[in-house]
C-alpha positions as CSV (number, residue, x, y, z in Angstrom):
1,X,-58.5,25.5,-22.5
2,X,-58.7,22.2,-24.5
3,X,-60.1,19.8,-21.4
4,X,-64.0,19.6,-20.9
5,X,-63.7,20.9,-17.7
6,X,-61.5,23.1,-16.3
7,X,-57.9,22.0,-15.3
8,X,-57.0,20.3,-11.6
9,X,-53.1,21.3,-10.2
10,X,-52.2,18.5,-7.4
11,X,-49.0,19.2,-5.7
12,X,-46.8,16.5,-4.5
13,X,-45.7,16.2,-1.4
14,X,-42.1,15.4,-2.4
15,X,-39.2,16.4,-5.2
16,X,-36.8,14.0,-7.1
17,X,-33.5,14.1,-7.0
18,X,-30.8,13.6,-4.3
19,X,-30.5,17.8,-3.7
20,X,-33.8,17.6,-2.3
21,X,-34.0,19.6,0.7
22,X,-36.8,17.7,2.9
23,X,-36.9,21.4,5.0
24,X,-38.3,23.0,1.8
25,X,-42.3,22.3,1.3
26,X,-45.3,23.9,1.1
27,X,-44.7,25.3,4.4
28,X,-41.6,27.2,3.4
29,X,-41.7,31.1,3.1
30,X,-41.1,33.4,0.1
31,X,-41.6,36.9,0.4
32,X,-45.1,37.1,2.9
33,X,-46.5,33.4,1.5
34,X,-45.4,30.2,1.7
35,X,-44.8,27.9,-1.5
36,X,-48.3,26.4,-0.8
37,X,-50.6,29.5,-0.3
38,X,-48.2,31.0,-3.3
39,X,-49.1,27.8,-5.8
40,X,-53.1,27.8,-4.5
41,X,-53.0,31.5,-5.6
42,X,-51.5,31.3,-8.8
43,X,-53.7,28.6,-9.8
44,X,-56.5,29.7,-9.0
45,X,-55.8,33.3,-10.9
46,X,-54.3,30.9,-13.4
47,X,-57.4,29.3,-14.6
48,X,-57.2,25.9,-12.2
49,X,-60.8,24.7,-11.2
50,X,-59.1,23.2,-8.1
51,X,-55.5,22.9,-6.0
52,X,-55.1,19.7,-4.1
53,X,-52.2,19.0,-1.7
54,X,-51.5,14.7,-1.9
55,X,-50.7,13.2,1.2
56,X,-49.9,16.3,3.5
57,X,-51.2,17.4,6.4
58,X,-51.8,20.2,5.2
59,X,-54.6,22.7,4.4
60,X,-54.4,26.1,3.5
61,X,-58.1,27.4,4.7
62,X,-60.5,29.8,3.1
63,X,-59.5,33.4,2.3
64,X,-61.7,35.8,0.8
65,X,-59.5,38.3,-0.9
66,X,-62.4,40.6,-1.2
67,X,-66.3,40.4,-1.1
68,X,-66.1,39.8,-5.2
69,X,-64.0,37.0,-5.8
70,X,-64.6,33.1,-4.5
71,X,-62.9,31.4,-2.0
72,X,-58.9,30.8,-3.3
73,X,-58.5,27.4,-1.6
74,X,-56.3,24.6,-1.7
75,X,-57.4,21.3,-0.1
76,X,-55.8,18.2,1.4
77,X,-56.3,14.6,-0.6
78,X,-55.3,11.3,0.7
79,X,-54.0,9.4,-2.2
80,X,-54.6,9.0,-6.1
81,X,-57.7,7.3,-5.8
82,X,-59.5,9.9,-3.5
83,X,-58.6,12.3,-6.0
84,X,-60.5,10.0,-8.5
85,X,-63.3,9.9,-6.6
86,X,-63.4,13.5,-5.9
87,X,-63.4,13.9,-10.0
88,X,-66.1,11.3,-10.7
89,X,-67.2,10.6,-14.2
90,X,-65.3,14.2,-15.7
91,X,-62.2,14.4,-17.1
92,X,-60.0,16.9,-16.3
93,X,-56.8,17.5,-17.7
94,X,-54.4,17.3,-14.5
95,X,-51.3,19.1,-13.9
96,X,-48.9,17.7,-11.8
97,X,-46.2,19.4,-9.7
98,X,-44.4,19.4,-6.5
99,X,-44.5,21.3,-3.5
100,X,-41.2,23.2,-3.8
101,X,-42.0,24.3,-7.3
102,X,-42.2,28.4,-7.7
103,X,-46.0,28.9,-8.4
104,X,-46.4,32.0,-11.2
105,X,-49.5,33.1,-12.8
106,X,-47.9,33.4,-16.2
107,X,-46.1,29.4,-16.7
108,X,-49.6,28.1,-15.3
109,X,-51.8,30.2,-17.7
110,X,-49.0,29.0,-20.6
111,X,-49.6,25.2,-19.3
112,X,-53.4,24.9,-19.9
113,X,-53.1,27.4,-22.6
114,X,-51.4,24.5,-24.7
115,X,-53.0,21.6,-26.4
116,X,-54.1,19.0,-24.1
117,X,-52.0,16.2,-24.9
118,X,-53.7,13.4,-25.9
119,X,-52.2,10.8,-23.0
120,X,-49.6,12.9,-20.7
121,X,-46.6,15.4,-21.4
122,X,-43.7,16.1,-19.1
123,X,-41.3,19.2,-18.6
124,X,-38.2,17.5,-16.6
125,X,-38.6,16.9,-13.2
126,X,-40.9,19.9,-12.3
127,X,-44.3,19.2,-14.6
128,X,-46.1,16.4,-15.6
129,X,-49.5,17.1,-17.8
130,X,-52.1,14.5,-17.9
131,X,-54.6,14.3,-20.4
132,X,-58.3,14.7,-19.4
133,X,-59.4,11.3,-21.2
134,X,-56.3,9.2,-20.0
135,X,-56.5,10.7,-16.3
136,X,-58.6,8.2,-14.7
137,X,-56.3,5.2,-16.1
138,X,-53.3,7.2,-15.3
139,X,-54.4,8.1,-11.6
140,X,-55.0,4.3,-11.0
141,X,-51.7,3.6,-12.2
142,X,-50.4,6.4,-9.8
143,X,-52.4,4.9,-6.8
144,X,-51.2,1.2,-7.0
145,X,-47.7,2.3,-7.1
146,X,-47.8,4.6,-4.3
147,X,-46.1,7.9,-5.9
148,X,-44.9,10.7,-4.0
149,X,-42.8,12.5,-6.3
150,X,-42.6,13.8,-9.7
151,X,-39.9,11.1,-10.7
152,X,-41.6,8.8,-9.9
153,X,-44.7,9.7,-11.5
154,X,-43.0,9.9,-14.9
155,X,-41.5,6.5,-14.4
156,X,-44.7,4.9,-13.8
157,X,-46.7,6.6,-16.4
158,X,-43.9,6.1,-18.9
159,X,-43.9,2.4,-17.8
160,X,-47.8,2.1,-18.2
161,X,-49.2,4.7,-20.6
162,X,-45.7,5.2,-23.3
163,X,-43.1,8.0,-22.7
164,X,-44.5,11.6,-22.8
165,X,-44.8,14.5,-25.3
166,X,-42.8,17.5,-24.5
167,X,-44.3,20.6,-22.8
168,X,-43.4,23.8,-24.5
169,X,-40.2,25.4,-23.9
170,X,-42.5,29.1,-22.9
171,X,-42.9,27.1,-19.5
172,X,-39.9,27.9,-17.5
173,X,-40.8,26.8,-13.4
174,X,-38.4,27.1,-10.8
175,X,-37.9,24.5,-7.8
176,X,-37.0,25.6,-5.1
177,X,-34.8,22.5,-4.1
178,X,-33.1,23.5,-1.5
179,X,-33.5,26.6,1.0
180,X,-30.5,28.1,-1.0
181,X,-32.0,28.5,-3.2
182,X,-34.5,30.7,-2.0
183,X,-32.5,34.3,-2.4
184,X,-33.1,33.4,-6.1
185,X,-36.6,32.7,-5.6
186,X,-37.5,36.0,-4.3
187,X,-35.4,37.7,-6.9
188,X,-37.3,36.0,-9.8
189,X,-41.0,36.9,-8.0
190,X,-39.5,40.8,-7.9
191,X,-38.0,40.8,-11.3
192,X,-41.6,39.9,-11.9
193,X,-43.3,43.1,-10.8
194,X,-41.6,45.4,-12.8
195,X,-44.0,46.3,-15.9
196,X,-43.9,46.4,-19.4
197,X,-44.5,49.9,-19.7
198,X,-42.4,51.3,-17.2
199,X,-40.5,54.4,-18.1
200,X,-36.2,54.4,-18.7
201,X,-35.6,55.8,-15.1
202,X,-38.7,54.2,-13.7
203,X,-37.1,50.4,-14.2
204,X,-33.8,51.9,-13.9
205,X,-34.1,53.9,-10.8
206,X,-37.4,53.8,-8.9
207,X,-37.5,50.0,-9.6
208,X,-34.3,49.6,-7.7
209,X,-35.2,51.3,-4.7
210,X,-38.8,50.3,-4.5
211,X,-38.3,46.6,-5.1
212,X,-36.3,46.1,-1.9
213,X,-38.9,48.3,0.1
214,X,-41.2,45.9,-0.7
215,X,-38.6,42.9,0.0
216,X,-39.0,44.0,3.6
217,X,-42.6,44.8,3.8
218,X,-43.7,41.4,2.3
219,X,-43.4,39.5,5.4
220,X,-45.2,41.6,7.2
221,X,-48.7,42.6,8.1
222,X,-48.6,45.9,6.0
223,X,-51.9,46.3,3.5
224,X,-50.9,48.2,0.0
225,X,-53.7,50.4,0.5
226,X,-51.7,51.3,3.8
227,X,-48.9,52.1,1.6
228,X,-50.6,53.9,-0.7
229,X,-51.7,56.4,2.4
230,X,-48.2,56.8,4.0
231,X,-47.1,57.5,0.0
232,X,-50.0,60.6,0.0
233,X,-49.2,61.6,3.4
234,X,-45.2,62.1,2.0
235,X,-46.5,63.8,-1.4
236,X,-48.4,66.4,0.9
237,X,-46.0,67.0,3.2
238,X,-43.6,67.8,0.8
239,X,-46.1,70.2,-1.0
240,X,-46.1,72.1,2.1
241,X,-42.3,73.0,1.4
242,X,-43.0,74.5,-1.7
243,X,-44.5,77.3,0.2
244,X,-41.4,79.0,1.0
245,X,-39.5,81.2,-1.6
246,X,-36.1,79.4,-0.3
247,X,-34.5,76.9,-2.7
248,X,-33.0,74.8,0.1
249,X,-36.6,74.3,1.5
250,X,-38.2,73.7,-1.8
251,X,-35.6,71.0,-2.9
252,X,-36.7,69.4,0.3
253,X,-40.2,69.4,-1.0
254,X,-38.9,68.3,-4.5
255,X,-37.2,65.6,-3.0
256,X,-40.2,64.4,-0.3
257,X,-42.3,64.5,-3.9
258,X,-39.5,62.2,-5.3
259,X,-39.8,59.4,-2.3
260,X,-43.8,59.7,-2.9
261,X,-43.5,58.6,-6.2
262,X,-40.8,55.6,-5.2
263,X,-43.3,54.7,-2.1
264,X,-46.2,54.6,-4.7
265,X,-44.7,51.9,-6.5
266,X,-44.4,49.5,-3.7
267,X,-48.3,49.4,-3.4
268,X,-48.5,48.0,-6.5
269,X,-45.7,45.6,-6.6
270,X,-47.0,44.7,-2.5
271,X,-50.3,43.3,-4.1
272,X,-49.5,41.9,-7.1
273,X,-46.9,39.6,-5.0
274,X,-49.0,38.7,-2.6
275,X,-52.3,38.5,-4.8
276,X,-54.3,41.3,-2.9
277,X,-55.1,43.5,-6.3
278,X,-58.0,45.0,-5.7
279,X,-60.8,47.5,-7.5
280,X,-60.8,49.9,-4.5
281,X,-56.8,49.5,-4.1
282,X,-56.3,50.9,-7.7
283,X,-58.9,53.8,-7.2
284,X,-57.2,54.5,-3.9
285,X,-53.7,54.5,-5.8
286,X,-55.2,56.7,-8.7
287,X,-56.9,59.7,-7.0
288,X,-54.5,59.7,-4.2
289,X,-51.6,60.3,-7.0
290,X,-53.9,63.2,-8.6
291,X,-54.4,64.7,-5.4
292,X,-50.8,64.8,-4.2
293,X,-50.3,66.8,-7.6
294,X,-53.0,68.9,-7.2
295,X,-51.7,69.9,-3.8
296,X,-47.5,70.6,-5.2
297,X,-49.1,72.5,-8.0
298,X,-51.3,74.8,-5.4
299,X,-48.2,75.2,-3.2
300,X,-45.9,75.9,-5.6
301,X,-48.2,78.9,-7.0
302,X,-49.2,80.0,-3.4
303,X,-45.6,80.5,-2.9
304,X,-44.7,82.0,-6.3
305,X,-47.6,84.8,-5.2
306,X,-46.3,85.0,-2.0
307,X,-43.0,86.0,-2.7
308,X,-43.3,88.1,-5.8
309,X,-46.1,90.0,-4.0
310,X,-48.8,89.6,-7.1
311,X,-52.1,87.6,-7.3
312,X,-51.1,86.2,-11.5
313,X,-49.3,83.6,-10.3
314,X,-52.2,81.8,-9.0
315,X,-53.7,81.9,-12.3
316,X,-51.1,79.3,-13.3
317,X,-51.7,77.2,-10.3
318,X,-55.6,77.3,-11.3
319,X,-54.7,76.0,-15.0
320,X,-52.7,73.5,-13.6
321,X,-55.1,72.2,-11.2
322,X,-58.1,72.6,-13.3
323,X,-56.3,70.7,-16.2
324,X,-55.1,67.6,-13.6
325,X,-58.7,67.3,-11.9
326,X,-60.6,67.2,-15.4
327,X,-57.8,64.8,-16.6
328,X,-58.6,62.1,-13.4
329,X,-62.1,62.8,-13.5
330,X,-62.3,62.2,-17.0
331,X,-60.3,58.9,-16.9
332,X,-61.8,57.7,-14.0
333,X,-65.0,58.2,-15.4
334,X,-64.3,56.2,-18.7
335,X,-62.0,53.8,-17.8
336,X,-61.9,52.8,-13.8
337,X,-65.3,53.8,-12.1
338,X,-66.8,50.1,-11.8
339,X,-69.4,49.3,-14.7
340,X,-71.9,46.5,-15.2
341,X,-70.6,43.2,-16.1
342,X,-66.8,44.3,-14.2
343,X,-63.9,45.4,-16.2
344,X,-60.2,45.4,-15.6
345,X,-58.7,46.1,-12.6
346,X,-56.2,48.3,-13.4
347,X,-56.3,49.9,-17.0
348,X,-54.2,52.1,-19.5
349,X,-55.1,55.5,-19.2
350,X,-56.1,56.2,-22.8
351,X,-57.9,52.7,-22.7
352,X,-56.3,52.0,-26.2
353,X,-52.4,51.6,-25.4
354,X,-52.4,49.6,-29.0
355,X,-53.2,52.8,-30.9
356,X,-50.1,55.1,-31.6
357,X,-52.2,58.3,-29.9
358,X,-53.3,56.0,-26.8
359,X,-49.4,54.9,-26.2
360,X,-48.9,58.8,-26.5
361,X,-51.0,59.2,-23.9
362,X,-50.1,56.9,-21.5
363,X,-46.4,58.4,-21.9
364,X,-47.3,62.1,-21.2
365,X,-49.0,60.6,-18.1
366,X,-45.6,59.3,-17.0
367,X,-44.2,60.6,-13.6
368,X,-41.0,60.8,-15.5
369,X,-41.0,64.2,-15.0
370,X,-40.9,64.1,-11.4
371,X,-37.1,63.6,-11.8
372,X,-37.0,67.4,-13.2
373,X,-38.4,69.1,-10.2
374,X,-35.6,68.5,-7.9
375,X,-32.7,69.9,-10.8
376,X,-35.0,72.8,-11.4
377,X,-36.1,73.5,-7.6
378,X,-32.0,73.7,-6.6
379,X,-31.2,76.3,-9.4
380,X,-34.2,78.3,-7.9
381,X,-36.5,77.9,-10.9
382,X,-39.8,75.5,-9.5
383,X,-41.9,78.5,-11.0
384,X,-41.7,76.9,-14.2
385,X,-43.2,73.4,-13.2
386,X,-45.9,75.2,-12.7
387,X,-46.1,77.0,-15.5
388,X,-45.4,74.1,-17.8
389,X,-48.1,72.1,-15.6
390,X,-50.5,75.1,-16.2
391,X,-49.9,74.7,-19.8
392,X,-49.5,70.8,-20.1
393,X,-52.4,69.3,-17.9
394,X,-55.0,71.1,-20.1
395,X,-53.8,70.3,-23.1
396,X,-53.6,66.5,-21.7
397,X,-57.1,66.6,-21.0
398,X,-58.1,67.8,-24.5
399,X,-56.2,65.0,-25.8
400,X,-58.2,62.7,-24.1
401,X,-61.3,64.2,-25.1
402,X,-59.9,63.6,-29.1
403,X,-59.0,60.2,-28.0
404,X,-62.1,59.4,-27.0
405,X,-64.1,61.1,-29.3
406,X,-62.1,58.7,-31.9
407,X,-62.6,55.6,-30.5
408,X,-66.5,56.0,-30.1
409,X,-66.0,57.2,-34.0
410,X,-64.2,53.8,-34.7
411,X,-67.2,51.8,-32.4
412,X,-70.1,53.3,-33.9
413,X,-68.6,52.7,-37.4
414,X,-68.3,49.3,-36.5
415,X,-71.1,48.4,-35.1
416,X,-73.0,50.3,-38.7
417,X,-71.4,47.7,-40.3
418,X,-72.1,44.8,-38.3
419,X,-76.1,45.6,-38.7
């Protein structure tokens, strides 16, 4: 961030252009949160010192996300030269925008991620950039002309300070101009959630379905970390199934096990639209995941002993559990128990997803292979996911141990170096 102080958004009450809808504002609803909370959020996570609303009655109010994190407010300003006075004697570079724009944490972060520009920049009609040093010339300008709207800004600092540079072409807003075109709103803000490292049949398949659950949960009052329950509570009922020795009961199971993992995505993709990520909402997510698995891989041995009449089975379900508990513990204790001085949120599981071995890791811990136990629990055959689990989930767990063991190598090799 080039300014001396960090960056001010101010949102305009008004578009340009003659497809403005007047009906779409800050007021106006996408997916649980209106344009307004959605742009105060998004700043704020962006980097923004401050949101201010010109010339609206309007005020979005305090909301403490969690007991962690400040207050994520936007507030109501008169005119340009309350703003200035709010400032004072610090310049802040000043981003401009109006209220019908689609507020994203990644085009903000790339705006006050580029130079400052040394008077103003503009992108179109959706952004205007205003230099921290020529911000208190410009926002008189702005005040004795009485601008509402993003045209109009650029014609009167074009007419007073020169024309603009160019913002980069990496910053890519939409306005939502009219309610129209709010279908294509929501679809960019889903297309959004789907990660970089999701797996072929995650994006493909569990995307698809869990993307539209979420659609319909966003507007109302459901918490992720109620979603991430009702997921468990599916995972361990289909567990139970796995206790008979019928195929038609276990593919039940398989396929109860199946809608856990598509339900587990929407807690996740709920929270990061709606900004409620939180520390206790990953750890919730993470052990509830391992303990759904521990409970298919008990099943499925129980019922393996049960109807060949012989205690070894079990042995396999013990291997498998043993192997998936040291695995989570073992992660959690390196990588998502909360340390001194904080830490990501949510975090690869091999904490080094650069490294070839860490990207190997994070792919064996994949739920890709959910997809199998339905194909193998029709033909009659779910014995073998335990098996394979029995064999697999230790071995996991030994791979994080050399993963580990490597990295601390790597730091205390450095850190010989930098003495």
């Amino acid at each position: 961030m080039a300014g001396a102080a960090a960056p001010i958004l101010v949102v305009l009450p008004s578009m340009a252009g003659d497809a403005a809808d007047p009906q779409v504002g800050a007021d106006t609803p996408i997916l649980g949160l209106t344009l307004g909370r959605r742009t105060t959020l998004a700043a704020r996570r962006a980097g923004f010192a401050q949101v201010f609303f010109l010339d609206q009655v309007f005020f979005l109010g305090q909301d403490f996300l969690d007991k962690d994190r400040p207050v994520e407010s936007g507030a109501a300003i008169r005119d340009w030269s309350a703003l200035a006075a709010t400032l004072g004697a610090n310049p802040a570079m000043i981003v401009i925008v109006p209220a019908a724009i689609l507020s994203e944490t990644a085009w903000l972060k790339h705006v006050i991620a580029m130079p400052e520009p040394v008077t103003w920049a503009l992108l179109s009609n959706r952004v205007a950039v205003l230099g921290g040093d020529a911000a208190p010339g410009a926002l008189a300008t702005l005040n004795t002309d009485g601008v509402h709207d993003i045209s109009t800004v650029a014609q009167s600092l074009t007419h007073s300070i020169g024309p603009p540079a160019a913002l980069a072409s990496d910053v890519d807003p939409m306005l939502v101009a009219t309610r129209d075109a709010i279908p294509g709103a929501e679809r960019r803000l889903l297309r959004s959630l789907v990660k970089d490292s999701d797996g072929f049949i995650t994006r493909h398949v569990d995307r698809r379905i869990s993307l539209q659950i979420t659609r319909r949960l966003a507007s109302t009052d459901v918490k992720p970390s109620q979603v991430t329950i009702i997921s468990m509570a599916i995972g361990l009922a289909g567990a139970l199934f796995f206790l008979s020795a019928h195929w038609a009961w276990q593919t039940v199971g398989a396929l109860l096990f199946l809608l856990h993992s598509i339900v587990d995505g929407c807690d996740g993709e709920l929270a990061r639209l709606k900004f409620q990520e939180s520390r206790a909402g990953g750890v919730l997510d993470f052990w509830s995941d391992n303990i759904v698995h521990v409970a298919v891989f008990g099943c499925i041995a129980v019922g393996w002993a049960w109807s060949s009449a012989a205690a070894w089975p079990l042995w396999f379900g013990v291997a498998a559990i043993l192997g998936t508990a040291a695995s989570a513990m073992f992660v959690y204790w390196t990588q998502l128990r909360e340390k001194e001085g904080g830490g990501p949120l949510f975090t690869s599981l091999s904490g080094s997803p650069e490294h070839g071995l860490g990207r190997a890791v994070d792919t064996m811990s994949s739920r890709e292979f959910i997809y199998a136990l339905p194909i193998v629990t029709f033909f009659g055959q779910t014995h073998w996911i335990v098996v394979l689990a029995a064999i697999g989930a230790p071995a996991f767990f030994l791979v994080l141990l050399v993963l580990a063991m490597r990295q601390s190598y790597r730091a205390n090799a450095v850190s010989s170096l930098t003495r």
